[in-house]
BAPA-630718 format. One record per residue (C-alpha): residue number from 1; chain; x, y, z. Coordinates in steps of 0.02 Angstrom, whole numbers, plus 50000, padded with zeros to 5 digits. Layout:
BEGIN
+-----+--------+-------+-------+-------+
: num : chaine :     u :     v :     w :
+-----+--------+-------+-------+-------+
: NUM :      A :     X :     Y :     Z :
...
+-----+--------+-------+-------+-------+
// end
This chain:
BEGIN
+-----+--------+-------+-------+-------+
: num : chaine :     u :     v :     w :
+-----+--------+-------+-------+-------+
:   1 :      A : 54585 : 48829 : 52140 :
:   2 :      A : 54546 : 48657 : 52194 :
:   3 :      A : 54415 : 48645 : 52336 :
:   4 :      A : 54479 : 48575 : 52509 :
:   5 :      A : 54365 : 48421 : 52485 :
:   6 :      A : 54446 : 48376 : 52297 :
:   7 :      A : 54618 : 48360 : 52405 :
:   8 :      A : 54570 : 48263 : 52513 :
:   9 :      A : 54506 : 48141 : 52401 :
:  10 :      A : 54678 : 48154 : 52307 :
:  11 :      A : 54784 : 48129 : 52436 :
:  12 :      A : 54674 : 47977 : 52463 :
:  13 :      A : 54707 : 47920 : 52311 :
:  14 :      A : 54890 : 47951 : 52304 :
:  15 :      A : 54894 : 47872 : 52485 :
:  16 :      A : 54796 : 47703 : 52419 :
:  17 :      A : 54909 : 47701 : 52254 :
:  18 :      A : 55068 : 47706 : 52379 :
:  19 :      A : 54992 : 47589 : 52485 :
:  20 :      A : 54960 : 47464 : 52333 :
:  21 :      A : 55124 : 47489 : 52266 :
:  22 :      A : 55214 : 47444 : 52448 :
:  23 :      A : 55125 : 47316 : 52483 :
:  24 :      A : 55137 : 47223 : 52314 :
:  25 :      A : 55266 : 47099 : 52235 :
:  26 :      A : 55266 : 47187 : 52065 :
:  27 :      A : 55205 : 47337 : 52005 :
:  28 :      A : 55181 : 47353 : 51796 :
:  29 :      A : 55140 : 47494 : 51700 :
:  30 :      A : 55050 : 47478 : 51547 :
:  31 :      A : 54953 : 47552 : 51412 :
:  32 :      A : 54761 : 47496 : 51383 :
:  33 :      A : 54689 : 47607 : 51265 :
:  34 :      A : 54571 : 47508 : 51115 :
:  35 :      A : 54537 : 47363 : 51248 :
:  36 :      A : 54359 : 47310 : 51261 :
:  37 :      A : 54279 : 47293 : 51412 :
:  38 :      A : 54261 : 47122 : 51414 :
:  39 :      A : 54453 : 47127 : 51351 :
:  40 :      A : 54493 : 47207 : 51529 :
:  41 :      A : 54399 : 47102 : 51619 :
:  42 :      A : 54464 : 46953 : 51532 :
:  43 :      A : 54650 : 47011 : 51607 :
:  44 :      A : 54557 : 47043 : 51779 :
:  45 :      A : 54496 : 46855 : 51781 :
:  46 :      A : 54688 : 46789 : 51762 :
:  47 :      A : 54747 : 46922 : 51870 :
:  48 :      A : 54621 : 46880 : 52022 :
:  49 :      A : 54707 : 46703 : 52003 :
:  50 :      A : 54872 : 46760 : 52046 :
:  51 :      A : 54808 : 46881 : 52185 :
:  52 :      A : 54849 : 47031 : 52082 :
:  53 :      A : 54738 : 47159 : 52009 :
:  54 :      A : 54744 : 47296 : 51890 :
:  55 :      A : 54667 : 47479 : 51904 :
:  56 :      A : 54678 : 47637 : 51817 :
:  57 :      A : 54707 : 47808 : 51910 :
:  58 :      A : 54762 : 47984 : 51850 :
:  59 :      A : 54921 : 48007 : 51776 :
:  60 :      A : 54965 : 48167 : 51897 :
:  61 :      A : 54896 : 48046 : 52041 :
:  62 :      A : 54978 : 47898 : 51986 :
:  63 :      A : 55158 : 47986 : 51941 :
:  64 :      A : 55141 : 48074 : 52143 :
:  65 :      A : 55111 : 47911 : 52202 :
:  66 :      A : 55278 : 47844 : 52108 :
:  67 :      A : 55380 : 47970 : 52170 :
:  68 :      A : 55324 : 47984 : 52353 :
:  69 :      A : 55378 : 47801 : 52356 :
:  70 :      A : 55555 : 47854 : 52265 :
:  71 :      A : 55525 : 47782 : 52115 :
:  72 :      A : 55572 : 47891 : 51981 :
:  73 :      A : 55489 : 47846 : 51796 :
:  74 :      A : 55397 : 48008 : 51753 :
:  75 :      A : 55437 : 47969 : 51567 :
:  76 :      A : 55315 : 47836 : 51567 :
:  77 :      A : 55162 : 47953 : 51622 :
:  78 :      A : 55105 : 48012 : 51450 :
:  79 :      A : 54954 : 47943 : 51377 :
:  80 :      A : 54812 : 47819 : 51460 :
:  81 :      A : 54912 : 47689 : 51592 :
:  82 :      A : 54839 : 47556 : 51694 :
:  83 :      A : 54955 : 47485 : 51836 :
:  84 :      A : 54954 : 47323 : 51883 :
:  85 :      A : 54978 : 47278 : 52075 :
:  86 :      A : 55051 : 47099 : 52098 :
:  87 :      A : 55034 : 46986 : 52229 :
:  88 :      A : 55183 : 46859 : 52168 :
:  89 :      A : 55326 : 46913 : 52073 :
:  90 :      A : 55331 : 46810 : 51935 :
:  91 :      A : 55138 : 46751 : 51890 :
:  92 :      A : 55066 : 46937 : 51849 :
:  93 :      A : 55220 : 46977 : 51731 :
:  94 :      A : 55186 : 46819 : 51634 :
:  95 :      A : 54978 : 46862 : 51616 :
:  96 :      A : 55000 : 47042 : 51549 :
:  97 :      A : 55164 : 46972 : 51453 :
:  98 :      A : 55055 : 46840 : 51381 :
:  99 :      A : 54895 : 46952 : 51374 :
: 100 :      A : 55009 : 47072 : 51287 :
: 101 :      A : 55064 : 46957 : 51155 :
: 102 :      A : 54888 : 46938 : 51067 :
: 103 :      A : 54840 : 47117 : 51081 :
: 104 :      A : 54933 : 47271 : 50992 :
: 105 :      A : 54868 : 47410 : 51104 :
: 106 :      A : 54928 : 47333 : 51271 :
: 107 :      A : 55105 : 47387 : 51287 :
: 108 :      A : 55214 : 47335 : 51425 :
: 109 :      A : 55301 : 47521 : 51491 :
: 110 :      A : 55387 : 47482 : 51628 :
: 111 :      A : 55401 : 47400 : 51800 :
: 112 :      A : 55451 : 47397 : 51988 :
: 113 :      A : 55510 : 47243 : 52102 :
: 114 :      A : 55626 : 47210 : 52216 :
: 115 :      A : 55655 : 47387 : 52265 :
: 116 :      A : 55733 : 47437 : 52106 :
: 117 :      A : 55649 : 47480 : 51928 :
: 118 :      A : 55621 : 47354 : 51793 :
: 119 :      A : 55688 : 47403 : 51615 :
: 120 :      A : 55576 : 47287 : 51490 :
: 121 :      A : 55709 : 47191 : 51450 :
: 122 :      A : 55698 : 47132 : 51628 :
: 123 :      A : 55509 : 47073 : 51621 :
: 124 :      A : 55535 : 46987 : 51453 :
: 125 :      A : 55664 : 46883 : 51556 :
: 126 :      A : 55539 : 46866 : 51694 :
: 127 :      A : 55403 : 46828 : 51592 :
: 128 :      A : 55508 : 46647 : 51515 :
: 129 :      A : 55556 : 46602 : 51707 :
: 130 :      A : 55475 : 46454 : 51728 :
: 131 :      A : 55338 : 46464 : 51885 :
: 132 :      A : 55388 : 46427 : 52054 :
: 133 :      A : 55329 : 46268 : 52044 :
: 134 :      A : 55397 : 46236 : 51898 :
: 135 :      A : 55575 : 46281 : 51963 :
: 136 :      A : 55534 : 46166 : 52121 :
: 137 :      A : 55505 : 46023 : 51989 :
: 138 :      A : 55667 : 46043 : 51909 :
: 139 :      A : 55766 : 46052 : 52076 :
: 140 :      A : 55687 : 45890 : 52127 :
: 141 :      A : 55697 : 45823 : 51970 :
: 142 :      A : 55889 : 45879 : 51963 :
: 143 :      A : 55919 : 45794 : 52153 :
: 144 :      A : 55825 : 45636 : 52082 :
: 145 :      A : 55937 : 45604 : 51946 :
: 146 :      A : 56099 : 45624 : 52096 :
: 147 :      A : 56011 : 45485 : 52199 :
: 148 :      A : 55976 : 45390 : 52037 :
: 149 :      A : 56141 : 45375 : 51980 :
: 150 :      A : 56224 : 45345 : 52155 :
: 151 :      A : 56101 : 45188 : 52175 :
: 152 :      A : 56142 : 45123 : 51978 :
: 153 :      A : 56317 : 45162 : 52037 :
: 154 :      A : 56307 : 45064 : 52205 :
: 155 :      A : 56211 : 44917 : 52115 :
: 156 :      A : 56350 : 44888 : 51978 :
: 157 :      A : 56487 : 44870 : 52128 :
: 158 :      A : 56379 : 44734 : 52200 :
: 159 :      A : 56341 : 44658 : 52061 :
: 160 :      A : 56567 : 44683 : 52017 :
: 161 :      A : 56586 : 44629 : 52183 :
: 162 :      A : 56452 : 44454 : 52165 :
: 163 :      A : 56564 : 44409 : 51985 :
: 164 :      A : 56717 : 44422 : 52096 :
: 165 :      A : 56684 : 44298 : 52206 :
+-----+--------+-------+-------+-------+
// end
C-alpha cells in the first residue's frame, strides 16, 4: 500500500501535468526511447525558442493527468512517452515534426489543441503551415499585389485619357 507521503507527491504530479496541459497551446505525445542525451537536449534548445518544453512523467501519472482534463487517449500510454507542452500552436509541432524526421526512434503518437484531440494526420498538416509570420507575409504580400494593380490600372486611364486629348 502506497504511503500517505507517495500520494501526495502524485497528486502533485498529476496536478502540475494538468496544469501544463491547460495552460499550453499544444500538447504532443511522443516516443523517445534510443535518444542520447545530448539528442534530448538538442530538442530542448529549439523547444526553449518557441516557449515550449518537453518532460517525461509516468505513464499511470501522465494517462490520470489526460483524463482528469477529459482527454481520452489511453491507447497511446504503452511504452516510454515524453509530452511536449507548447507555448504557440504551430512552432513546437514543426520542431518535434522536423526533429522527428532525422531520427527513427522519435515517433509522433498523438496530440491535443484547441480543445479537441489531434489524429497525426492533423500535425503532419500543421507541421507544413507556414509560421505566423510567414502567413502575415503572404496576406500583405496578397493586399500588395490589390493596391499594385489598382495603381497600374489607374495610371493606364491617365495615360488613355492624356492620348485622348
Amino acid at each position: 500500500m502506497a504511503s500517505e507521503k507517495n500520494l501526495n507527491l502524485k497528486k502533485e504530479v498529476v496536478k502540475e501535468i494538468s496544469d501544463k496541459i491547460s495552460n499550453s497551446a499544444s500538447v504532443i505525445v511522443f516516443t523517445y526511447q534510443g535518444l542520447t542525451v545530448g539528442e534530448m537536449a538538442e530538442l530542448r534548445t529549439k523547444l526553449k525558442e518557441s516557449n515550449s518544453e518537453v518532460k517525461v512523467y509516468k505513464n499511470t501519472l501522465a494517462k490520470r493527468a489526460f483524463e482528469d482534463a477529459k482527454i481520452d487517449n489511453a491507447e497511446f500510454w504503452e511504452g516510454p512517452n515524453a509530452i511536449l507542452f507548447g507555448g504557440d500552436l504551430l512552432a513546437p509541432i514543426k520542431v518535434i515534426s522536423e526533429f522527428a524526421k532525422d531520427r527513427d526512434n522519435v515517433q509522433i503518437r498523438t496530440g491535443y489543441a484547441d480543445g479537441s484531440i489531434l489524429s497525426l494526420e492533423e500535425i503532419n498538416t500543421y507541421a507544413t503551415l507556414p509560421s505566423r509570420e510567414g502567413m502575415l507575409t503572404m496576406f500583405a504580400a496578397g493586399l500588395m499585389q490589390n493596391a499594385k494593380m489598382f495603381a497600374i490600372g489607374v495610371d493606364l486611364y491617365a495615360k488613355k485619357l492624356e492620348e485622348n486629348n
